[in-house]
Every structure is written in C-alpha cells, then in structure tokens.
C-alpha positions in Angstrom: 16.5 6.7 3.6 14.3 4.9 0.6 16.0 3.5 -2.1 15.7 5.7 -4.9 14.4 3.1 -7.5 14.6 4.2 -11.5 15.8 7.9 -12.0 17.2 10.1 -9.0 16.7 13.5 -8.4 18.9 16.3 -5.9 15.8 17.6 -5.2 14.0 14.3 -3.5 14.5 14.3 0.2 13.1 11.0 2.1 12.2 10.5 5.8 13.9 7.3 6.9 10.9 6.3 8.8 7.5 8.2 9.3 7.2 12.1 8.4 10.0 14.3 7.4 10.8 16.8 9.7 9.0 20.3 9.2 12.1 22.1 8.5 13.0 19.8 5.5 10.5 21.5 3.2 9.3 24.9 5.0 11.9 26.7 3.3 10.7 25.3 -0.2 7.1 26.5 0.8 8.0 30.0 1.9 5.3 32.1 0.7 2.9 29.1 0.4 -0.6 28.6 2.9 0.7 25.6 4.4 -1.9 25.0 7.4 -4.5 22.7 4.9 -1.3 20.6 4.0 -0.1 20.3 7.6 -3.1 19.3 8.8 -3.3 16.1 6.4 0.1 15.3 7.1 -0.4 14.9 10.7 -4.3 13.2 9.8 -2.5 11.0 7.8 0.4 10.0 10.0 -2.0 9.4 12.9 -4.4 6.8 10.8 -2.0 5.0 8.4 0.5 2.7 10.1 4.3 2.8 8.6 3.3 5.5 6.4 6.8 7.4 4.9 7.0 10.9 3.5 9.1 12.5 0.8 9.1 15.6 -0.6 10.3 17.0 -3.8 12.0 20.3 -3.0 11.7 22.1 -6.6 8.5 20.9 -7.1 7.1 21.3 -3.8 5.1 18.0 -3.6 4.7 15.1 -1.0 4.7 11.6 -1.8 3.4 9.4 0.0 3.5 5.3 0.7 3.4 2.4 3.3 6.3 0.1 4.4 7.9 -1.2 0.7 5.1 -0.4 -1.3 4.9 1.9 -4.6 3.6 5.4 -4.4 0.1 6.0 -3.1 -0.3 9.8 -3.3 1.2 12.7 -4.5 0.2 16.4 -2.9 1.7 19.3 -5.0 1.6 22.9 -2.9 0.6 25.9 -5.1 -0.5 29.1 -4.3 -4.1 28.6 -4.4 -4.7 24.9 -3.9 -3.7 21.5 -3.7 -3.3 19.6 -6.2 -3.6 16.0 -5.5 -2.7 12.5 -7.7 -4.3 9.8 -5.9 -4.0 6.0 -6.3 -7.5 5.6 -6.5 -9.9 4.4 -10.3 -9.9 7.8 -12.6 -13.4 7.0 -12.6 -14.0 8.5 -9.1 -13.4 11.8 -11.1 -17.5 12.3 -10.6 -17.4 11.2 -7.6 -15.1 14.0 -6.4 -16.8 16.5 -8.2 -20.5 15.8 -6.9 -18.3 16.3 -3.3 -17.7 20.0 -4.4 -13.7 19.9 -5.7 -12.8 20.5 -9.3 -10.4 17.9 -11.2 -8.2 18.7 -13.9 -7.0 16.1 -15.2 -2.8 15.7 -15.4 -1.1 13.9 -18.1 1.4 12.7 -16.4 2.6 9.0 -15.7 0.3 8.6 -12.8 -2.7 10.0 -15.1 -1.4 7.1 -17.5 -2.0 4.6 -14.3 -5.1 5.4 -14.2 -4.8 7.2 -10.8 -7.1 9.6 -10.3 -5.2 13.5 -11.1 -5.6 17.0 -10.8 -7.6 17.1 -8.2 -7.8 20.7 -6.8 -8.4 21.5 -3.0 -8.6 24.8 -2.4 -6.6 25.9 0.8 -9.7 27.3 2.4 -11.3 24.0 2.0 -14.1 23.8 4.8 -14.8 19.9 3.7 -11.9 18.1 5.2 -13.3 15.3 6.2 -14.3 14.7 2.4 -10.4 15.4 1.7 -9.3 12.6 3.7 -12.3 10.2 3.0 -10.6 10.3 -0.7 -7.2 10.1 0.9 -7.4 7.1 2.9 -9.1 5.3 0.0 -5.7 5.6 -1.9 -4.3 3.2 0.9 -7.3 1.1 0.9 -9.3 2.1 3.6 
C-alpha cells in the first residue's frame, strides 16, 4: 500500500503495485457505464511503466501516478461522463475543446495547480484516441 501522505480517508483504497483489482471498486460503480473507464485503465496500464491506481470509494474516482511521484490524474465516474483533472497547463482548456469535449472548470485544489479540470468525456465517446493523447500528456509523453 501507498503511504497516505497529509489527510487520510476510509474511503481511499490503494493498489500495492500496478492496478487495483476490478472487484475493489465495481461495487462502488453499480449502476455506472464502466466500459469507457475500463478501457483507459487497461490503455493506461499497458503504456505507462510502474503506473499505481487508487480509487476513492464514496467518490468514485481513480487516481492515478508513477513510482513515488505526486498525483498525475484524477478520473471521477458519473452517470453521464467522465470527468477528468489532469496534470497538464489549464491553458490546454482550448485545446481540448477544438478536439470536441466540453471543460468545466473545478475549483478544487488541483484547479488551484493549475491542472487542467472538468474535463467531460462523455461515455459514448467515439474519440478515444484523443482521450488518451490528453492522458499520456499528464505523465509526459
């Protein structure tokens, strides 16, 4: 398991090494389209080396980062999209947009980072590979 650094939650479950396992989290997401979020799980596990999962049962997000370094991206579940905090310049906001996703920004502490947030991708998202272009950025690829 990750150290917990700063605050600690009952609700944060960590992967010691690599991906949680699917039933970790499935009952969280019952009820939830899940096949847009399980297919960037496994695209990102197969292209980012030492890549570590967690997953925030109550508010049914994954987190993401490599090896001991901080947070790279955050993927909240909801009913009609994902909504995505990325560790990539705000000022890609257009950027995503002229790709054909709507942002909305988050005030939150990674909004305050200057992460990029609020970026929504609808579960019947046909532009995957645009999804995960933005995605591997936030690990600086």
């Amino acid at each position: 398991m990750k150290a917990l650094k700063g605050k600690k939650t009952k609700h944060l479950v960590f992967a010691q090494q690599g991906l949680l396992e699917d039933s970790t989290w499935k009952s969280a997401l019952k009820g939830y389209p899940t096949e847009l979020v399980c297919r960037i799980r496994r695209e990102l596990s197969s292209k980012i080396r030492g890549l570590n999962e967690k997953f925030n049962l109550r508010s049914r997000y994954f987190g993401y980062w490599t090896g001991n370094d901080k947070d790279r991206l955050y993927i909240y579940v909801q009913k009609k999209y994902l909504r995505i905090d990325l560790c990539i310049d705000g000022e890609h906001e257009k950027d995503v947009k002229k790709d054909g996703f709507e942002v909305v920004f988050v005030n939150n502490f990674q909004e305050r980072a200057n992460w990029l947030t609020g970026w929504r991708v609808p579960h019947t998202t046909e532009k995957i590979e645009n999804v995960l272009k933005w995605l591997w950025m936030a690990f600086g690829r």
